[in-house]
NUZAFI-42126 format. One record per residue (C-alpha): residue in one letter; x, y, z. Coordinates in steps of 0.25 Angstrom, whole numbers, plus 5000, padded with zeros to 4 digits. Each point is the difference from the previous one (the first is absolute). Layout:
N
SITE rest   px   py   pz
SITE    a    X    Y    Z
...
This chain:
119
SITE rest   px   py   pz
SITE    x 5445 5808 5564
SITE    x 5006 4989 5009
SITE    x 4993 4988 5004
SITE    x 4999 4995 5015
SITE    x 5002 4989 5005
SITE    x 4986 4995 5001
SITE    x 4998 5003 4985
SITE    x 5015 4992 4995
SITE    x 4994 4988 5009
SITE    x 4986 5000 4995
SITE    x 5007 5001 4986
SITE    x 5011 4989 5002
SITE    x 4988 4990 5006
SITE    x 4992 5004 4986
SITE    x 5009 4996 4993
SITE    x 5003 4986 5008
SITE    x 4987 4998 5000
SITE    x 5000 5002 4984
SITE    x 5013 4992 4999
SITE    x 4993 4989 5008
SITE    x 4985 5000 4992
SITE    x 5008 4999 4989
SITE    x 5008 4988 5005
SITE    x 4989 4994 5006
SITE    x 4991 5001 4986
SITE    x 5012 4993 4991
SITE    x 5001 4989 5011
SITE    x 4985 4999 4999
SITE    x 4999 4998 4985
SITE    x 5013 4991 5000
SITE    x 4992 4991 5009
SITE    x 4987 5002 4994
SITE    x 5008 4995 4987
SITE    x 5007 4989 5008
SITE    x 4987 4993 5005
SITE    x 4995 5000 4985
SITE    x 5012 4993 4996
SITE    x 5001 4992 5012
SITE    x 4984 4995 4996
SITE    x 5003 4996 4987
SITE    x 5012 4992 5005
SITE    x 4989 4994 5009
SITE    x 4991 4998 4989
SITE    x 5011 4993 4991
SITE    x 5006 4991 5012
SITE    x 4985 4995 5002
SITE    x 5000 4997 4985
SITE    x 5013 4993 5000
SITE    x 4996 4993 5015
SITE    x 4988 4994 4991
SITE    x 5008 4995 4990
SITE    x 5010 4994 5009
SITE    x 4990 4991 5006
SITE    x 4993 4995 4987
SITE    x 5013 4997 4995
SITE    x 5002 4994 5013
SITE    x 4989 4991 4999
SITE    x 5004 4996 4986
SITE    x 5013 4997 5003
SITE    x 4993 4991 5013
SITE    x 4992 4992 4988
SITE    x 5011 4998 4991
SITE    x 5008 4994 5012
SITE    x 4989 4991 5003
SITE    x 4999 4996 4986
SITE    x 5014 4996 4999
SITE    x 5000 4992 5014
SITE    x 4990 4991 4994
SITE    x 5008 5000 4988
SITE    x 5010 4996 5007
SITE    x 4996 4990 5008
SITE    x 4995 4995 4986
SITE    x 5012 5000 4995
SITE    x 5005 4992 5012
SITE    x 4990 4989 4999
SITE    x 5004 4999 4985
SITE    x 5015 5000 5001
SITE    x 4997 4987 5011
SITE    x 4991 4994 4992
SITE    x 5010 5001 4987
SITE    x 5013 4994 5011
SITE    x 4990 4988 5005
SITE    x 4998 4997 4984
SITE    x 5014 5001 4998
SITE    x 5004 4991 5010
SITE    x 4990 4989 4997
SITE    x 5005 5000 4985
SITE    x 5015 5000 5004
SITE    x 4995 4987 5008
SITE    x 4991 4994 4993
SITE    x 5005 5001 4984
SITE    x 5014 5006 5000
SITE    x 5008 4991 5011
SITE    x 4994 4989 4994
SITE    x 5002 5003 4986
SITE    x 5014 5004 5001
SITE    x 5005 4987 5003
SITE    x 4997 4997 4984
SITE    x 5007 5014 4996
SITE    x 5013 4992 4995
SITE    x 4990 4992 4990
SITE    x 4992 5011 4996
SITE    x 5008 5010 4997
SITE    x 5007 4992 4988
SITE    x 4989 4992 4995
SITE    x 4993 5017 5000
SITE    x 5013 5004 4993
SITE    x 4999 4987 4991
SITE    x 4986 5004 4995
SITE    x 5004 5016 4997
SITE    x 5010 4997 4992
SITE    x 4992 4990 4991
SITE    x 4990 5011 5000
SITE    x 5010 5011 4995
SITE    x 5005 4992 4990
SITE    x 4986 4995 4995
SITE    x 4996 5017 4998
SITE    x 5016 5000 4991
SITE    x 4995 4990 4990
């Protein structure tokens, strides 16, 4: 029994409409699976936004903190040069004029004294 023509077109649109449904389906459960993947990416990059911006505001303090540690620091490596200076003018330029008499009479007195702990 040969088909007509209507019949081999009705049977060749059945099975593109088949081939297509079943296309159609698979495309629709991929995406269906995509969009669950894709919201727990979502979900997981909100997590990881929050923690981005705690850390954030940590690392602001810590920075704070070592400004005014800093400028702390500052104050006392000016504080410590001004002492300096006034010590280098005040004791040591003058006492250095004597460093020739010191130093031997110093000497004089270290040898006694390591001979006195011989005996």
């Amino acid at each position: 029994m040969p088909l007509t023509l209507n019949q081999v077109l009705l049977l060749v649109l059945t099975l593109a409409a088949v081939v297509v449904a079943v296309v159609l389906v698979r495309l629709f459960a991929q995406l269906r699976r995509t969009a669950a993947e894709a919201e727990k990416t979502l979900a997981e990059m909100r997590a990881l936004a929050q923690h981005l911006t705690e850390l954030d505001l940590v690392i602001k303090d810590k920075v704070e903190t070592l400004g005014t540690t800093l400028e702390a620091s500052k104050k006392a490596a000016v504080s410590i040069g001004q002492a300096s200076a006034l010590i280098t003018s005040n004791f040591v330029q003058p006492v250095s004029r004597y460093l020739p008499l010191i130093i031997p009479v110093v000497r004089f007195f270290i040898m006694r004294m390591k001979k006195k702990k011989e005996k």
